[in-house]
N, C-alpha and C positions, 0 to 999 in steps of 0.2 A: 079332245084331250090326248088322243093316242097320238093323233098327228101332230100335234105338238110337241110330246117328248120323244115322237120319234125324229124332230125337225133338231131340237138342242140335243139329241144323240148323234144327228148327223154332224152337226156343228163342233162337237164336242172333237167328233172324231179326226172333221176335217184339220183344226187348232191342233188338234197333238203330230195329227201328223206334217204340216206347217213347218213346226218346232221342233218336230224329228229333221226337217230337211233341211233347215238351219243348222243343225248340229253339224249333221254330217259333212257340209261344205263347207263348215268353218275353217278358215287355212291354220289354224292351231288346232293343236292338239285337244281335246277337251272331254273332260271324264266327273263322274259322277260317283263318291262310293261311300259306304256308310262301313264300322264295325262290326260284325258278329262274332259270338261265343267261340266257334268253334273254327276249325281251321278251313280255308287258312287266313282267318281272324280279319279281314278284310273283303269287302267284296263290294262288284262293280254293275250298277244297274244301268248308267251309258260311259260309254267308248266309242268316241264315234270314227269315220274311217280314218283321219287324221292320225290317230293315237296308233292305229295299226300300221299305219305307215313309218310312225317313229318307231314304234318298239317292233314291228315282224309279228308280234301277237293279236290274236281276236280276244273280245270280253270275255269270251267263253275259256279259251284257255289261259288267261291271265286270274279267273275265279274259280279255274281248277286247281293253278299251281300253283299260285298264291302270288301277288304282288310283289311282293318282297323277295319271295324265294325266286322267282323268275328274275324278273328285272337288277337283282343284287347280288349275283353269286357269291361275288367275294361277302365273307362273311362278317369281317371289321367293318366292311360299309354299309351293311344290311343292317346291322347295328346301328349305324351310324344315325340311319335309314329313317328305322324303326324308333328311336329317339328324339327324332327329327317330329316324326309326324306327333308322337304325344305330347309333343308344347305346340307342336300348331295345333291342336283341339283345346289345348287349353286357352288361345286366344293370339297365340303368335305366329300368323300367316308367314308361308312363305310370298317372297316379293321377289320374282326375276332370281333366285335362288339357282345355283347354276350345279348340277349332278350330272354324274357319269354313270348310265346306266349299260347295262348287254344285251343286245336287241338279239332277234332269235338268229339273226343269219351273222352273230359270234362280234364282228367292231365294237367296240365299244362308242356310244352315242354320249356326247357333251347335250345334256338340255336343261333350258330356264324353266322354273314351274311357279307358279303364282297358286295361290290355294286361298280358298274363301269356307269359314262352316256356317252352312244352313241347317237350321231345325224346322224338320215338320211338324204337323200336326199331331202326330203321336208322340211327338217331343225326342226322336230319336234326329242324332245329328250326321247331318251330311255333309260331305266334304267334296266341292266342288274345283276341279283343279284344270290348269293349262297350260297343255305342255308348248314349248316351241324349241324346234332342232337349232342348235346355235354350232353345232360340230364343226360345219367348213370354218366359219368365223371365228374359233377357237383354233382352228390350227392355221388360218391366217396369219391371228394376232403371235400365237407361237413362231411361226417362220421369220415373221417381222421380227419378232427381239432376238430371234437365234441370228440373222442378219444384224440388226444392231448391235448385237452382241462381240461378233466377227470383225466389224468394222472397228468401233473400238477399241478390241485387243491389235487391232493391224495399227493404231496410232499410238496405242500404249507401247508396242515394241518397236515402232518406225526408232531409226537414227536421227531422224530430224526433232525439231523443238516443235510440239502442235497441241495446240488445244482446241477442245471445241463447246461452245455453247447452249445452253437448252431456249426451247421458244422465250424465257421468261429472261434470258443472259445469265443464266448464274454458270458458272464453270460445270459442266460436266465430265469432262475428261482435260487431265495437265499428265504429257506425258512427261518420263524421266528425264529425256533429253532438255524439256523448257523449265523443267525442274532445276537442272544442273545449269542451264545458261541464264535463269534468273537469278534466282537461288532463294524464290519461292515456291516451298513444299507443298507437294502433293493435296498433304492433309490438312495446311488452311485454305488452298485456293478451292477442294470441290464443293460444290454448294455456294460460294460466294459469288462477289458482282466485282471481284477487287483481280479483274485481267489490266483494268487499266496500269494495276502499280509495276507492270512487268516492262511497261514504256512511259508512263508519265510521271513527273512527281505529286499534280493533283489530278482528282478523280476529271476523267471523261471518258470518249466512244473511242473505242480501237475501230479499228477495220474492220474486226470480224463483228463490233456491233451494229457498226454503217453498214454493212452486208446485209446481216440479218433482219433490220429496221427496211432496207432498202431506198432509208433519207439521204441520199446522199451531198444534200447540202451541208452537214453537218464535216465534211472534211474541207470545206472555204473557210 
């Protein structure tokens, strides 16, 4: 009998720690935390290396200084924060939720958190969460439209008559100048498909839509 529960203690042991090393080389972020009473009102029983690497902090001092108060300085967003997480315990997970938190070495970090609650067997709920860094990929997508953005205003003030179309053709940009040489406005062409009325008297493919299709039998 001894050796037997000392066989499923060994087993037990080997299983947790298994699943300890699964955590930790999880390439997200992943963390474990339940409420308590007292401050700082939250706390975290795993963090695995992942989560330190996003936020600069260990679980120990992330359950010293509190969640909230570490990772949210700003105090409106802590708020925000804090808000946030009491409708997700009432049943409304975060899904790829995108926050800016303050890691310890000061940038501020853009990350997606996904959140799940579990109750255990003493009925107390756990909140199982995953972070992933989306930072570079958010200030990608920012460079991209401050770029689109530049390009645009350079056809918005160009001298010349130009427009330009989205993947879908509907008018994206009618500068002044094709404004004044059609002498359709601004404000009915963006959003429509009606470039064609600036050269035909019925609908068909201008140029720029035989460009963008890249059919170019459509101009025989």
């Amino acid at each position: 009998a001894g050796s037997g529960q000392a066989l499923r203690g060994w087993l037990l042991a080997a299983e947790a720690a298994f699943n300890r090393s699964i955590i930790d080389i999880a390439p997200e972020g992943l963390c474990v935390c339940h409420a308590i009473a007292e401050f700082p009102y939250v706390q975290f029983t795993v963090w695995n290396d992942r989560m330190t690497d996003i936020t600069g902090y260990t679980m120990e001092e992330i359950n010293d200084g509190g969640y909230y108060q570490t990772l949210y300085p700003d105090q409106e967003l802590r708020a925000r924060a804090v808000e946030r997480m009491e409708r997700m315990r009432k049943g409304e997970n975060l899904v790829g939720e995108n926050w800016r938190i303050t890691g310890k070495q000061g940038p501020e970090r853009v990350v997606a958190i996904w959140t799940s609650v579990l109750q255990v067997k003493d009925g107390t709920d756990h909140v199982l969460a995953f972070f992933i860094d989306v930072t570079e990929k958010k200030q990608a997508e920012e460079a991209l439209r401050e770029q689109q953005n530049f390009s645009k205003s350079l056809i918005r003030n160009s001298m010349s008559a130009l427009f330009v179309l989205d993947s879908s053709h509907r008018v994206e940009v009618w500068n002044n100048p094709c404004e004044n040489l059609t002498g359709l406005s601004h404000s009915d062409m963006i959003g429509s498909r009606d470039q064609w009325k600036a050269f035909y008297a019925t609908p068909q493919p201008t140029l720029a839509d035989v460009i963008l299709d890249g059919d170019f039998s459509k101009l025989s």
